[in-house]
N, C-alpha and C positions, 0 to 999 in steps of 0.2 A: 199783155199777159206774160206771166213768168215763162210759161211752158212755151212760147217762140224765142225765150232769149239761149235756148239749148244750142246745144251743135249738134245734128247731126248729123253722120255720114252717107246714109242713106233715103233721106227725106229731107223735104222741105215742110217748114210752115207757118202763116201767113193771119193773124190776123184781117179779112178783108172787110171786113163791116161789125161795128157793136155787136160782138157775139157768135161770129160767124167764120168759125177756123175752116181755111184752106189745107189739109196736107195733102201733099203729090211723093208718090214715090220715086225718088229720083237717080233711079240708073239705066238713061235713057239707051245707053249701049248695048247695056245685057236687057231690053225690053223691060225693065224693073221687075227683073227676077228677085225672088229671097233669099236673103242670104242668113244667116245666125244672128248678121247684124244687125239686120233688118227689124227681125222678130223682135231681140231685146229691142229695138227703138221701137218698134211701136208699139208694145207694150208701155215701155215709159211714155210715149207720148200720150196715151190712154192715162198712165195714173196721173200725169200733169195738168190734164183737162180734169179728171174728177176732181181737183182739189181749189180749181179756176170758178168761184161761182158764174162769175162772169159769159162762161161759156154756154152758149145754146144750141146750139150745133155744130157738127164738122163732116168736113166735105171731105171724100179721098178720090182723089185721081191718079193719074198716072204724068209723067214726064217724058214725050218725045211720040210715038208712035203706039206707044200701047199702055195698057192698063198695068196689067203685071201679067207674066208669062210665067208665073209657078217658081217653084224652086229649082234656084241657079242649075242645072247638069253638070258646068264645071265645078263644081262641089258635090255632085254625087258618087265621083266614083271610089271614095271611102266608105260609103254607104253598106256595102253589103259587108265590109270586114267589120265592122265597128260591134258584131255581137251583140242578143237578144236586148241587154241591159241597154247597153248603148243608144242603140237603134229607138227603145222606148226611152230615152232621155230627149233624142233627137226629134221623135214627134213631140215629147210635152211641152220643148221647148215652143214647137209653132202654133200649137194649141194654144197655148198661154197667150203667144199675144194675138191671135185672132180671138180668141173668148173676152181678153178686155178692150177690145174696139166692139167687140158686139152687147158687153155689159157697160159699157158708157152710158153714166143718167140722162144723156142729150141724144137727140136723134143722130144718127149717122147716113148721111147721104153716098152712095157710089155715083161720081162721075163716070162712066166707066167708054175712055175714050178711044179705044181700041183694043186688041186682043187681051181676054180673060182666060186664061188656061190652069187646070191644074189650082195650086192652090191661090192662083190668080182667081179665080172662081169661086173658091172658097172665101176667099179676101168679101169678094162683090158679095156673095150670100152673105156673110156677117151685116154687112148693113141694114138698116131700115130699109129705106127706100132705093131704088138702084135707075138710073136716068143713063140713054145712050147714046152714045152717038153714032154716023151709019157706020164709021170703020169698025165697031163691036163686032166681038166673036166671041163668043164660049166653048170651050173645051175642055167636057173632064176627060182628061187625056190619060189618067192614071194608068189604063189596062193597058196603051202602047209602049207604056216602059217596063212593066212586070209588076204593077202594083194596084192594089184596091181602088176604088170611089169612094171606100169608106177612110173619109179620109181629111181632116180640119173641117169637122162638120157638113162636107157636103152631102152625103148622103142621107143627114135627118134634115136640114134646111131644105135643098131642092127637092125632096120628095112633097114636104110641105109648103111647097111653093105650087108646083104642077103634078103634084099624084104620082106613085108609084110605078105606074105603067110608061109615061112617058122617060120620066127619069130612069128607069131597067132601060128602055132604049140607046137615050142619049150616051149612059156609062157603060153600058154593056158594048156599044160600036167603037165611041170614042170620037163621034163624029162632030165636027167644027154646028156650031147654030149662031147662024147670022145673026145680024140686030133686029132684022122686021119678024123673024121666027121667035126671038129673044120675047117679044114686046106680043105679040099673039098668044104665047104660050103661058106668058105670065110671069118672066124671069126678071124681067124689065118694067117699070111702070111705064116708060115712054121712049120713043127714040126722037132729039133733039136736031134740029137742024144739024149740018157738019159745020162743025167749029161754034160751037154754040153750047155744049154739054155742060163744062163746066160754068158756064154764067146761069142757065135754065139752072140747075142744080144752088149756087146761088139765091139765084130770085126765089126757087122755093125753100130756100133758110130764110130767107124775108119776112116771107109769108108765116115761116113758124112762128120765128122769133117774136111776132104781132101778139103773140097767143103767151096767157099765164104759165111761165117758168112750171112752176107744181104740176098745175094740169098736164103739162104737155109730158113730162118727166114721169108720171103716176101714170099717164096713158102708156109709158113706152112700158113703164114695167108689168102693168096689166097686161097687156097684149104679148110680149116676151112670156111673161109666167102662165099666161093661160094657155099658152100653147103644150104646155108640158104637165097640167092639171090634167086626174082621169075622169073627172066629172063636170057636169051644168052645177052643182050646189058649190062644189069648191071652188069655180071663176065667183060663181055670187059674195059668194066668202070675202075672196079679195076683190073683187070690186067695190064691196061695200067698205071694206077698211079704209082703201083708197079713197073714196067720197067723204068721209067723217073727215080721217086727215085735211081734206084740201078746205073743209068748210070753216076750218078752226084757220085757216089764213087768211092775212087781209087781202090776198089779191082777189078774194071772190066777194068781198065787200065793197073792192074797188071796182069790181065789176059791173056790181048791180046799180051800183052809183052812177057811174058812166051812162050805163042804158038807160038811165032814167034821165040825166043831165043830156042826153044825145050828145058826149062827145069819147073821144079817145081812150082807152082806159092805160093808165100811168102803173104798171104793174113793177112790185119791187124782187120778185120772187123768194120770198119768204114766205 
């Protein structure tokens, strides 16, 4: 893929199977804090995969001992002089690239192999699916530095992940939640053996990539778009469009074929 032969300074990424990008964030010193750098890369790593048809999903993890620990503090303490304009330039910048990891056509996996804080958290909620491992921790940690939870979408994500009441909890204390709390509560699909997250995460890009390109891509936008739809008739709406679309492709021809042939189905995604 074009989008691995990039440099960058703050991430790695890896091709590791037909369609199944690895990025780790990679600043194992600073726990893979954010930096500005950051954000511009992964954003561009995000429009580099949209333009890869080749790609079907991507995995994010982290490098060394954690996931990501939020936005760097040795870069915060500009922060409060940079004035109103500033300060809102300075969030659209992290907005930006967490909104285009979370609107990538391909599912997005979180490996999420140790501490998630802050917009480390935020990072994990952009994804699809989120796999842990035991060293996982969450923490929106926002109110012990002087600042919201409303904050790179975590506070419309994690509400809609575990309800309202718990998340007033979690943000309102600021209080760490383990990996087996993570994975009870509903933040986590799973927690993964230790040292195991990122391959379980893997194996289930396997398993996606089995599945028709269209479908799988019309499924993530349904489910992304209906979440923010204010009625049952508008999801019908777009589910139906999405169904018409996928019928006018051959892969759902190659489908029916297959099931009847009982073998494999050879899917081109188109």
């Amino acid at each position: 893929m074009k989008t691995l032969d990039e440099r960058f300074e703050t991430l790695r990424a890896e091709e590791v199977a037909p369609g199944i990008v690895v990025a780790t964030l990679n600043r194992p010193d600073r726990y893979n804090a954010m930096t500005n750098t950051m954000f511009v890369e992964l954003e561009r790593l995000a429009w580099g995969l949209e333009t890869e048809e080749s790609a079907r999903v991507l995995v994010l993890t982290g490098a060394g001992r954690a996931f990501c620990s939020g936005y760097d503090l040795a870069d915060a303490d500009d922060l409060p002089g940079l004035g109103a304009l500033g300060m809102l330039d300075q969030q659209e910048r992290a907005a930006r690239a967490l909104t285009a990891i979370r609107s990538l056509r391909v599912p997005v996996i979180a490996a999420v192999n140790g501490p998630a804080a802050g917009g480390g958290l935020a990072l994990a909620l952009a994804a699809d699916i989120r796999l842990a491992s035991p060293a996982a921790k969450f923490n929106a940690a926002f109110v012990r530095i002087g600042l919201s939870a409303g904050d790179l979408g975590t506070s419309w994500l994690l509400t809609r992940l575990i309800g309202p009441a718990k998340t007033s909890e979690i943000c309102f204390t600021g209080r760490i939640v383990d990996a087996t709390e993570a994975a009870e509560l509903g933040i986590v699909n799973s927690v993964c053996a230790d040292g195991e997250v990122v391959a379980a995460a893997i194996a289930l890009a396997e398993q996606i990539v089995t599945n028709s390109p269209g479908g799988v891509q019309l499924s993530k936008r349904a489910l992304q778009a209906n979440l923010e739809v204010g009625s049952y008739a508008a999801a019908l709406e777009l589910e139906n469009r999405g169904q018409a679309l996928l019928t006018r492709s051959p892969d759902m021809a190659e489908a029916l074929s297959a099931f009847k042939e009982k073998r494999a189905p050879h899917f081109q995604g188109t």
